[in-house]
N, C-alpha and C positions, 0 to 999 in steps of 0.2 A: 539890038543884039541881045540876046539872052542865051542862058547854058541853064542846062540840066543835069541832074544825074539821082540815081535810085540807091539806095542803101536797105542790106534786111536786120532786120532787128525783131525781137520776140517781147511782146507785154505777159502780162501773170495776172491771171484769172485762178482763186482757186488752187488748186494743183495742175491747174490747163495751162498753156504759155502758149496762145494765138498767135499769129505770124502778125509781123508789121511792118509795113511796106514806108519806110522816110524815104521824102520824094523832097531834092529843093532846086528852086527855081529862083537863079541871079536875072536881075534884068535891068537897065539902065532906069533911070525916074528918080525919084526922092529919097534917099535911102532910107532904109527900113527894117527892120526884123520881128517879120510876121511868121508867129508859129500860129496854126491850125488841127484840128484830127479832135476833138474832145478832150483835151490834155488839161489834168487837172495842175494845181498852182505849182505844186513844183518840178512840173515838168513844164511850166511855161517858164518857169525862171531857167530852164537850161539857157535860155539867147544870153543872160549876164556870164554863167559857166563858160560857155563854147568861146562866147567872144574876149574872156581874158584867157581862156587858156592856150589858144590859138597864136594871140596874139604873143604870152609867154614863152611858145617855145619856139618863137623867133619863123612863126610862120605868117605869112601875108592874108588878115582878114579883112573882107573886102567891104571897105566902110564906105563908099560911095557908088553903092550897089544898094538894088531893093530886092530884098533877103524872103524870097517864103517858103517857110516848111511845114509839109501837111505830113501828118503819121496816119496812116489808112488801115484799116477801116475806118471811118467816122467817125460811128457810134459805135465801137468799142473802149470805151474805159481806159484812161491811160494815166497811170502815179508814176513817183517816184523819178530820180535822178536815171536811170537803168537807159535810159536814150542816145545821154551826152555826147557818145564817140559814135554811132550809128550818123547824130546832124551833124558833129564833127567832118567827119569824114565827105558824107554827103558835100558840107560846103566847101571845102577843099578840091571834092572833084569835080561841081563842078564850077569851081574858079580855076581848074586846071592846073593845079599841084600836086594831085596824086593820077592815075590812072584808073578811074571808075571804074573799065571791065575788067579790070583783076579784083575788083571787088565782090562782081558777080560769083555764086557760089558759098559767098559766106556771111553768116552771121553774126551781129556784134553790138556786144551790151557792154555797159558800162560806166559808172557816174566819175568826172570830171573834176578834177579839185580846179582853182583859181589859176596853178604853176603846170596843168598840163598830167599832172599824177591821177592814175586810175583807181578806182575805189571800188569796192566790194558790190554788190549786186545781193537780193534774196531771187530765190527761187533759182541757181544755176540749175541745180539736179533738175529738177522740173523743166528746164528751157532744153538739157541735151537728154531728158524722157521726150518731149515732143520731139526732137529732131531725130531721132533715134527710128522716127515712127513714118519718116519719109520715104519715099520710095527710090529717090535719089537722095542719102541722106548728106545734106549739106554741114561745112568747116565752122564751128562756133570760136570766136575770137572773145575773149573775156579777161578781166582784171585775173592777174595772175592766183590770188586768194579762192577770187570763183571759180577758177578753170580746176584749179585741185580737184574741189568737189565735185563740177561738174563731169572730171574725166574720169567719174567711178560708174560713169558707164560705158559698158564695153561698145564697142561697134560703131562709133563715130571720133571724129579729128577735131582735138581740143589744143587751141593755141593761148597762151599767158601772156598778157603784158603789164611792164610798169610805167609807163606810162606814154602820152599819143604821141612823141615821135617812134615810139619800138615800132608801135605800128603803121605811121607814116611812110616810115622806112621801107615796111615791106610790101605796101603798094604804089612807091613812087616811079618814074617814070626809069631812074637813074639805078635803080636798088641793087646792092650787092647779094648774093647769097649769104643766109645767117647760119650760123653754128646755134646749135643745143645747147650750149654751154651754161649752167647754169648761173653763171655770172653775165651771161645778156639778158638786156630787160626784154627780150621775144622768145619765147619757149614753147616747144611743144611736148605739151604737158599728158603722160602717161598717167594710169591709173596709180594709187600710191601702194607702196604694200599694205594688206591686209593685215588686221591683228590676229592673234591665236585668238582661240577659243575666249570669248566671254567671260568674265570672271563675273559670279553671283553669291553673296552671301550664302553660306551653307544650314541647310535645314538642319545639319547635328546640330549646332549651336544652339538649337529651342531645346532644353530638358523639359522630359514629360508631355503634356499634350498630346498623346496620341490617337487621341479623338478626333481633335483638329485637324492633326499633320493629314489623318487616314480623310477626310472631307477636305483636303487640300489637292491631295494625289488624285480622287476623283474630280474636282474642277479642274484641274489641268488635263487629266485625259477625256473628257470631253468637251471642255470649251466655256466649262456654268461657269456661271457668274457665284459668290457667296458673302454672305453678311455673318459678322463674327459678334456675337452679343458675351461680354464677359467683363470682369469688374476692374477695377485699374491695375495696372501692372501683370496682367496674367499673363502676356505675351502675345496680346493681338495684333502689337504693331512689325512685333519680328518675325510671325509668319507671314505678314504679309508681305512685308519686306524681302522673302527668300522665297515668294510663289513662281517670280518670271525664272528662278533658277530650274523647277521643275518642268517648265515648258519644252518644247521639242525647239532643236535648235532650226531659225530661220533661213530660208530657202532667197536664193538671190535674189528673186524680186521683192520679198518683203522685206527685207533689210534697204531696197533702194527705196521700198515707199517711206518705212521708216525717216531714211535720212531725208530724203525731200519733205518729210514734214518736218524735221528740226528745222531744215533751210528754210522753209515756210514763216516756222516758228519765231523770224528775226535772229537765227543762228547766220548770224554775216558778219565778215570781215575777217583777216588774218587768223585772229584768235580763235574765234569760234567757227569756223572753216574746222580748223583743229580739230575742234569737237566735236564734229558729227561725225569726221574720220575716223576717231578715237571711238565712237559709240557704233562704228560699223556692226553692223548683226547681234547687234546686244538688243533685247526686246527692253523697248522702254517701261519702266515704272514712274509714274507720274502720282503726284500725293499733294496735292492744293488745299492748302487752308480755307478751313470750313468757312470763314468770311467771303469768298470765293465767290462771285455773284454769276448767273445765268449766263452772262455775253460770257466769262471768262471759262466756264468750265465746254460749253456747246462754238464758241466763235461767235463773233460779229466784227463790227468795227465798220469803219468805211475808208478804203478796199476793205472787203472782207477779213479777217485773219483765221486763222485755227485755233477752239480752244483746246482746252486741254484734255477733252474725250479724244479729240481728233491727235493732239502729241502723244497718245496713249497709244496710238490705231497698231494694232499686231502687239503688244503688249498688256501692261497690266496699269488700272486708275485704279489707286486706292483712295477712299475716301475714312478719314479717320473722324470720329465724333458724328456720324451721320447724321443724328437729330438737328445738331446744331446749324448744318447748313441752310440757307434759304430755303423758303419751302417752294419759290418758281425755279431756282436751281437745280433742287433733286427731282420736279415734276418735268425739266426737260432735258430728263434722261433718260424718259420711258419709250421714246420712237428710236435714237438711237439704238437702244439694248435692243430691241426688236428688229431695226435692219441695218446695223453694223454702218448707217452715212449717216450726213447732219446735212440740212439744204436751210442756207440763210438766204433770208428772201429778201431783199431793197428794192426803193422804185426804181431804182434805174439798171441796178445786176440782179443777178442769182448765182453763185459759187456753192459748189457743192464736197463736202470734205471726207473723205470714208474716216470711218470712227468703229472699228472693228476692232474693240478691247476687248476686255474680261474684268471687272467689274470684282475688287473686292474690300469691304465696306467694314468697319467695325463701328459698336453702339456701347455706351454701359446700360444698362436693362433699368436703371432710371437715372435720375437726378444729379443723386449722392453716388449714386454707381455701386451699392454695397447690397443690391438687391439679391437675397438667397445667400450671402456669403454667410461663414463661420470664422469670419476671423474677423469682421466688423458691422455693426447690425446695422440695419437698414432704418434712415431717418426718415423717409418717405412715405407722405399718407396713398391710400387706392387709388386716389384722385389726381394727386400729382403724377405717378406712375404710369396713369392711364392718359394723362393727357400728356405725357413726355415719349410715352411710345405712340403714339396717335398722330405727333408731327409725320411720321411714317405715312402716307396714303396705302390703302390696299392694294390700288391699281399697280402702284412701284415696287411692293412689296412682292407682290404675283410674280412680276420678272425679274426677282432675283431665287437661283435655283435653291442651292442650299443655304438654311439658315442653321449656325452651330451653337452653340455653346463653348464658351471657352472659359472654364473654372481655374482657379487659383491654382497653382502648386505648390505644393506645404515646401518649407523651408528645407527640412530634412532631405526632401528629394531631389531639389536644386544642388546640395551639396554633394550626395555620395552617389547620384544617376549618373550612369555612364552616357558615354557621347550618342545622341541620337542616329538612325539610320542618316547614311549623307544626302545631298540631294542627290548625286549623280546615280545612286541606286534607285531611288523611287524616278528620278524622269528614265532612266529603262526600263519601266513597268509603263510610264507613261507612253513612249515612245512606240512600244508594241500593244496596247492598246487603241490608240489613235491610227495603227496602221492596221487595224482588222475594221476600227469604223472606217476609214477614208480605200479599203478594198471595197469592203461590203455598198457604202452608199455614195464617196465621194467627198464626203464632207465628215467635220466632225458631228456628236451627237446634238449637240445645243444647237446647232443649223436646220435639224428636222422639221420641216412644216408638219400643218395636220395630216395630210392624206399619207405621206410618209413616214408619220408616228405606228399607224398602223401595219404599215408594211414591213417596218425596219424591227418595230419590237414586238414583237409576238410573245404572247404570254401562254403559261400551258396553263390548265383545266384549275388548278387552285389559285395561282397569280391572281388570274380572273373575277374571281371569286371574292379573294381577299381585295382587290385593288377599289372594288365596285364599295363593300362593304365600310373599307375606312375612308373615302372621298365624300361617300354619304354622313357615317355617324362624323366627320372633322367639318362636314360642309364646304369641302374645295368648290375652288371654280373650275371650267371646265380647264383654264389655262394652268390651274396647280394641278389638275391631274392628269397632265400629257406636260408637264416638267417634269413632274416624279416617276412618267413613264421615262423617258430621257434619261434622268439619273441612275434609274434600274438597267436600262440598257447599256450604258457607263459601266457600273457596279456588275453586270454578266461580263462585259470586256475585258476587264482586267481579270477576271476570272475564268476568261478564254471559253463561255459557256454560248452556246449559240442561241439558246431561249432564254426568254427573264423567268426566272422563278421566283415563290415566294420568298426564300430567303433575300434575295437580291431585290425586291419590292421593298420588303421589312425594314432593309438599310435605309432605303432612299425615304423610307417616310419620316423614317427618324429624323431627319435634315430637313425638314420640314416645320419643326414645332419648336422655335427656339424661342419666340415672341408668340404673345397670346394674340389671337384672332390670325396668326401669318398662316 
């Protein structure tokens, strides 16, 4: 005699969450519990989990029985505890405790404590974005901390429990109707409220710089990337600090990729459930210490994870001390900046993570950091200099659009300067900007390919002229001279001009030459 029954549950790949078929099969013989599907170590150790917590809440697990559970696909990859109540369940139906076809229909993750209590999950969001994506989109059943997040998305039925008898209950044979009540441990769990508007440090707060702020409001209305070279204390880390405040605000799907990359990011459990709530539509700004190595800024790991390009994506990575960082760190940042994903390759997966930042970077111009200052002279011979900005590669340098200068500002001005423009005025310049690029071509301007550079920015009879003349005497590559065409096309936007002119070149080159040989 043997019993069967099927259970659906979702693994996490990436930001994909494949379907997963737990299939278990009791059959009289030696008893046993055999798990199967490629399931790495801790998810084989769910048969200890399942079988105390089972047996904890006082339900009948069937120890003279031969126990096997296969999770299918085969060769798909399978971590983490996220199984527990899917074989749960499964062995309950079929040892004939609960009623299997009421199971049909829904989905269910969740790791298992020893007493029966359900525990947080990563990747919810990412499990009800694939479900979302169904044609019949099926009931996701999740630890009540993961259903939160996972029910910030619209258009699918998200159920919360605390722990496996909530849900026992409501597919047993005998089951009552449950109330909503937020004091039962089963709940179907709504979207939460949404916060107001974003709060972002405000760009009055920087006095002076208005060199900077004006090369700030154009990377934000077109998308560049910028590297801030200037001596200590001048204020590079506050405007970077208050660049995602200029950005245009986030559109509903980018706020859900957002948060399924915090959930990605090991943002689980109660607490931090919280927080990706709490950071709903806020564009992230992420700032890693220059010690900061390769895997951690690009991802790796095994499961794969997200590094912090990827916790940036739709937002802003700052990197502060640029040099400082690795130099295989900062060289694998040069294909992301280029096509806005990261693909980590292993022998046995590939996960692929979008990394669609804006990149803004500050340097001291050497050493001692007092290079060109007048207020403390520079201890630095040509050679140190040269080989302190030289950590920089050309190739990475190329794909960052603007390079600025950001000079000291004398004491007297910090004191009787009045309050800077705020943000919320420059991202209305910004705003209506990016809505004549995204009429005209669909995208912002930093998206432009080559054959579209040509199309989208058209230069009149002296631009021409002039653009040809300084790419030649600076010696651009061909790649610094269709960014600088980009930034001019920027620089005519905000200026509601439909052709780039020379004036509107002039600027963009000047952002150009902030480091020698850039």
């Amino acid at each position: 005699m043997s019993h069967y029954s099927v259970v659906q549950s979702r693994a996490l790949l990436a930001l994909e969450s494949p379907c997963v078929t737990v299939e278990v099969h009791l059959t009289n013989g030696l008893p046993s519990f055999t798990l199967v599907g490629l399931a790495e170590t801790e998810v084989k150790e769910a048969r200890e989990r399942v079988r105390c917590a089972i047996q904890n809440s006082g339900l009948d697990f069937p120890n003279n029985k031969r126990i096997t559970v296969n999770l299918a696909p085969a060769d798909l990859p399978k971590d983490s505890g996220r199984f527990d109540l899917a074989i749960a369940l499964g062995i309950l139906a079929a040892s004939g405790q609960i009623d299997g076809e009421q199971l049909a229909g829904h989905v269910f993750a969740g790791e298992l404590s020893l007493a029966g209590d359900l525990r947080a999950v990563r990747g919810a969001l990412a499990m009800s974005l694939a479900v979302r994506k169904l044609e019949s989109p099926l009931k996701l059943v999740l630890p009540l901390s993961s259903a939160q997040e996972a029910a910030l998305v619209d258009g699918i039925t998200v159920f919360g429990a605390l722990h496996l008898l909530d849900v026992v209950q409501q597919f047993s044979y005998d089951k009552t109707p449950h109330t909503s009540s937020p004091h039962e441990g089963w709940q179907h769990v709504c979207a939460a409220p949404r916060a107001a508007a974003p709060l972002y440090p405000d760009l009055a707060d920087v006095r002076g710089q208005l060199g900077a702020k004006r090369a700030l409001e154009i990377a934000a209305a077109g998308g560049h990337s910028v590297l801030m070279v200037g001596t200590p204390g001048s204020g590079k880390s506050m405007l970077a600090q208050r660049f995602a405040g200029l950005l245009p605000p986030m559109n509903t799907e980018e706020a859900l990729d957002c948060a399924a990359m915090l959930g990605l990011g090991g943002f689980s459990g109660s607490t931090d459930t919280n927080h990706v709530l709490q950071q709903w539509g806020q564009r992230p700004t992420r700032n890693p210490h220059h010690t900061a190595t390769a895997p951690a800024l690009v991802g790796g790991g095994a499961p794969p994870r997200p590094g912090e390009i990827s916790l940036a994506h739709n937002g802003v990575l700052f990197l502060d001390e640029l040099p400082e960082f690795p130099r295989s760190a900062l060289e694998a940042l040069r294909e992301p900046l280029e096509s806005g994903k990261v693909s980590i390759v292993r022998a046995t997966q590939r996960a692929e993570f979008p990394a669609r930042f804006q990149l803004i970077a500050a340097m001291n111009p050497c050493p001692c950091g007092y290079l060109g200052s007048v207020v403390k002279p520079c201890r630095c011979t040509p050679d140190q200099v040269a080989r302190y900005q030289g950590k920089l590669s050309g190739p990475l340098l190329d794909r960052i659009d603007l390079h600025i200068e950001v000079g000291a500002v004398p004491s007297s001005d910090l004191v009787n300067a009045p309050a800077g423009e705020s943000s919320s005025a420059v991202r209305e310049r910004v705003n209506a900007a990016r809505s004549i690029a995204i009429t005209r071509q669909g995208k912002s301007n930093q998206g432009l390919t080559s054959a579209e550079i040509d199309l989208q920015c058209q230069l009149d009879g002296g631009a021409v002229k002039f653009l040809s003349t300084t790419a030649t005497r600076l010696g651009w590559s061909g790649r610094s001279t269709h960014r600088v065409m980009k930034i001019a096309r920027t620089i005519a936007d905000l200026a509601c001009a439909n052709t780039v002119g020379v004036a509107h070149l002039a600027e963009a080159v000047q952002y150009r030459r902030a480091l020698k040989g850039a």
